[in-house]
C-alpha positions, 0 to 999 in steps of 0.5 A: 901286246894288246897295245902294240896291236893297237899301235900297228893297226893305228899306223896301218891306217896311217899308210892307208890313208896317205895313200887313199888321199893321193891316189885319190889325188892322182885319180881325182886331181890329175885325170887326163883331159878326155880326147873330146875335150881337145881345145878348139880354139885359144880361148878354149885352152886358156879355159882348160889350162886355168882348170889344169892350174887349180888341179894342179895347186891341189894336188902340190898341196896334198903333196905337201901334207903327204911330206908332212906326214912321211916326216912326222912317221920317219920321226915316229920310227927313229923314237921307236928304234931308239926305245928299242934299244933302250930296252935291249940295253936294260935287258943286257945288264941282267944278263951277268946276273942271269948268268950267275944265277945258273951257274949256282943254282945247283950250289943252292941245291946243295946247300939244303942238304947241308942244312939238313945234315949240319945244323945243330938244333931245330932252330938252327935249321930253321934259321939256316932255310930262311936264309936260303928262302930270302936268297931262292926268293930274290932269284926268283924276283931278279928271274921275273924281272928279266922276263918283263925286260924281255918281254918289253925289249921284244914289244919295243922292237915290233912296234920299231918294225911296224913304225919303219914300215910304216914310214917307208910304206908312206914314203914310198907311195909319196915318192910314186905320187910326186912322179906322177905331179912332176909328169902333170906339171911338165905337160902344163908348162908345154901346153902353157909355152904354146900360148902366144905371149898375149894369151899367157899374160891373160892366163896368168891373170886368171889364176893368179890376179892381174901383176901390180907394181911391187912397191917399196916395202918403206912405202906400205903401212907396216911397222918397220924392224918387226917380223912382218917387215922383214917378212914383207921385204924379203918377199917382196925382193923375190918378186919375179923368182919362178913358180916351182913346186915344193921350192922353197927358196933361194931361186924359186918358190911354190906358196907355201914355200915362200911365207916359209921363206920370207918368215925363216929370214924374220926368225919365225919357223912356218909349216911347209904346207898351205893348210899347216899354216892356216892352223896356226896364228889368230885367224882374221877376216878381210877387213880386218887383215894387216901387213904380215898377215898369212891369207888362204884360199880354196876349200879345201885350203890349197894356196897361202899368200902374205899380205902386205898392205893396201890391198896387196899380197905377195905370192907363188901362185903356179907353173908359168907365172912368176912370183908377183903382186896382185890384189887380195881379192882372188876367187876363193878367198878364206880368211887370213892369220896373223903370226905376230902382235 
């Protein structure tokens, strides 16, 4: 029982901390603009709109753990049920033996009597009650291992209950969480849509670099047939594709979205978050990146973007700015990963 005390306190703490992590995203992240900060110019909304574009990548990417985490505490509750049953399973096959041990137990009775009244000599009755000890001490054995079975099969299905529970409590407060990104992310696209062209093009090189001519996966410094390659090119062909969040492909993408995307079509299966990502592969520095290298930014890590050679990334960068070409060298450049070689 103390493990399944444990067991639960650990995954109540996993609730709460999701739920502390995108409320304090919600709060933190997403706080309304305070009346007196209205734009007073276009300039001054291209400025609060850029700051509305880095909140909200930070909030899509707490997003995306918070998905992670609902995954892996659904996967915790389906192994929990199934060791539930598991255990309900070993305790059915006592329960024939359970059964014949009550129906004879009075036949046991009995038989003592008889031993006494029937035997023979001394030794005839000794030989006679050590057969009924062995035969009272197995009952007693098979009796104490179907209360263990009980006790296992009752454990098992708390720490199954807990673990549903759990997951549902986590899904639930993900599900009120993206609600409210979706909220946010609309009044950004209106408030983006209100901008002249001109003022857009400007704000979209602000946040996500100015937009290069997509070049010839052929042309760029890559070994060809590798998964780098592959990678690249289907990135590459998706230039244009609209900024969504939590897409990941065919027709729209967010970050991590695409890496997951143009790395699925190379064979190599990505994390679906920014930060995930960054924990895998061998991290490199600037100088030192290559084609088919992941690259990070911001701290906490909330954006991912593959190099692809000369200077140039590819990626998914927000609302309002489709997936594009740009320079490496964004404001909060971390380090990049390289998957493969």
């Amino acid at each position: 029982m103390q493990s399944l005390r444990t067991t639960t306190r650990r995954r109540s703490r996993v609730v709460m901390a999701l739920g502390a992590a995108l409320v304090a995203g919600a709060a933190g992240v997403l706080a309304p603009t305070p009346a007196g900060a209205a734009p007073g110019s276009a300039a001054e909304a291209t400025r609060l709109l850029q700051e509305t574009a880095q909140r909200l990548t930070v909030i899509d990417e707490q997003v995306h753990e918070g998905e992670l985490t609902v995954a892996r505490l659904q996967a915790e509750a389906a192994t929990a049920a199934a060791a539930a049953q598991a255990a309900r399973d070993a305790l059915a096959v006592h329960e024939p033996q359970i059964r014949a041990i009550a129906q004879s137990s009075f036949r046991k009775q009995e038989s003592r009597v008889a031993a006494f009244l029937t035997s023979d000599s001394a030794d005839d009755l000794v030989q006679q009650m050590t057969t009924l000890d062995v035969i009272a001490a197995h009952t007693n054995s098979l009796v104490a291992e179907v209360a263990a079975a009980r006790s296992a099969a009752e454990q098992a299905q708390a720490a199954a209950d807990q673990a549903t529970a759990t997951a549902q409590a986590s899904l639930a407060e993900l599900e009120k969480q993206k609600a409210e990104v979706e909220r946010q992310a609309e009044q950004y696209q209106s408030d983006f849509a209100r901008l002249s062209a001109a003022e857009q093009d400007r704000l979209s090189t602000l946040v996500a670099g100015p937009k290069l001519a997509a070049p010839s996966a052929s042309s760029l410094p890559v070994a060809p047939n590798g998964a780098a390659a592959t990678a690249i090119q289907v990135a590459l062909s998706k230039v244009g594709s609209p900024y969504r969040a939590g897409a990941s492909g065919p027709n729209a993408f967010d970050c991590s979205g695409l890496t997951s995307y143009a790395y699925a079509a190379a064979g190599v299966t990505l994390p679906r978050s920014s930060r995930a990502q960054s924990t895998i592969g061998r991290q490199v520095s600037r100088s030192e990146l290559q084609p088919g290298d992941l690259v990070f930014y911001y701290t906490p890590i909330s954006h991912v973007a593959l190099y692809i050679g000369d200077g140039m990334i590819v990626h998914a960068r927000t609302y309002g700015t489709p997936l594009s070409v740009t320079t490496v060298d964004q404001n909060g450049f971390r380090f990049g990963v390289r998957l493969t070689g």
